[in-house]
C-alpha positions in Angstrom: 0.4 70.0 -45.7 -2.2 67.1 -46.0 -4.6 66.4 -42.8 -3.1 63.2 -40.8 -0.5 62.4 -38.5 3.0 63.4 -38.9 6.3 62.1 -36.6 9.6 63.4 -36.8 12.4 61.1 -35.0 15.3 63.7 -35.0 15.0 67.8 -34.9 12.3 70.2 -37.0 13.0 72.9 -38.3 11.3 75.5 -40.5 13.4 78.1 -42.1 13.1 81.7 -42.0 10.7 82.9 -44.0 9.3 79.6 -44.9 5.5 79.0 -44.4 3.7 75.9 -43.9 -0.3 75.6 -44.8 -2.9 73.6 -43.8 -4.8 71.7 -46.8 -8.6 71.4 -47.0 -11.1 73.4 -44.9 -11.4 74.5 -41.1 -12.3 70.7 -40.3 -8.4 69.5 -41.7 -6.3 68.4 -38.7 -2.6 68.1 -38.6 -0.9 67.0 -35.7 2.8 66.9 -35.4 4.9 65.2 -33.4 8.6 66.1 -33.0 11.0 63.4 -31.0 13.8 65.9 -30.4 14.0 69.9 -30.7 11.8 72.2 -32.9 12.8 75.4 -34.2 10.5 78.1 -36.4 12.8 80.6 -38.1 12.9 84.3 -38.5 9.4 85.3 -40.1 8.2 82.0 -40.7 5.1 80.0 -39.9 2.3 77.4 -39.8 -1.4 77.6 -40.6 -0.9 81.5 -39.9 -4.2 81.9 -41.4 -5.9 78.9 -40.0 -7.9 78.1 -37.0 -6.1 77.3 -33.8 -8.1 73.5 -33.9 -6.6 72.6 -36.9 -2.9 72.3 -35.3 -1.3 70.2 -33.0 2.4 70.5 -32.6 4.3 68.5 -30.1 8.0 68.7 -29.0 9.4 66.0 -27.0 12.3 68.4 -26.5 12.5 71.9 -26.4 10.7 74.8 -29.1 12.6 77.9 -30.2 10.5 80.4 -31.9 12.3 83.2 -33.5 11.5 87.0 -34.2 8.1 87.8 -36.0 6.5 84.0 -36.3 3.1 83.5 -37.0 1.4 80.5 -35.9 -2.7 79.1 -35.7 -2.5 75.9 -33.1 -1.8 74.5 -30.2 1.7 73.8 -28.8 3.4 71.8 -26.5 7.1 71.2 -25.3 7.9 68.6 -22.6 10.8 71.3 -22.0 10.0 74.6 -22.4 8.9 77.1 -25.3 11.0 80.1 -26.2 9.6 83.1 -27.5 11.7 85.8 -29.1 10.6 89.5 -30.5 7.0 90.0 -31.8 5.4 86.3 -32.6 1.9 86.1 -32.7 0.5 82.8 -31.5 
């Protein structure tokens, strides 16, 4: 994934085992923005071997993370974050 800005008006999800990396160096910045519900599947991730500061994820909904997820960033729900099994963050 390219550094910018990204909006999503409907649902995100990223399928199990699916992993999504940050392009460029520690200074790349993506910040996502999610207008309904985001879910991260069984084993998947984002910028799992990134810094934290190079990810912003935002759910105007709710955020389902599923068993053994890695993810590098900061997130934020307006509704509430669930964390299932063993997924560092």
């Amino acid at each position: 994934m390219t550094p910018g800005d990204y909006y999503f008006n409907d649902t995100f999800t990223n399928d199990s085992q699916k992993n999504i990396i940050i392009a460029g160096g520690n200074s790349s910045v993506v910040r996502i923005f999610v207008k309904k519900d985001v879910t991260f599947g069984y084993a998947s991730g984002i910028n799992a071997n990134g810094s934290a500061n190079q990810l912003l994820f935002y759910a105007n909904k709710s955020m389902d993370i599923k068993e053994e997820v890695n993810i590098s960033g900061f997130l934020y729900s307006k509704k509430k974050i669930s964390l299932l099994g063993t997924s560092p963050i």
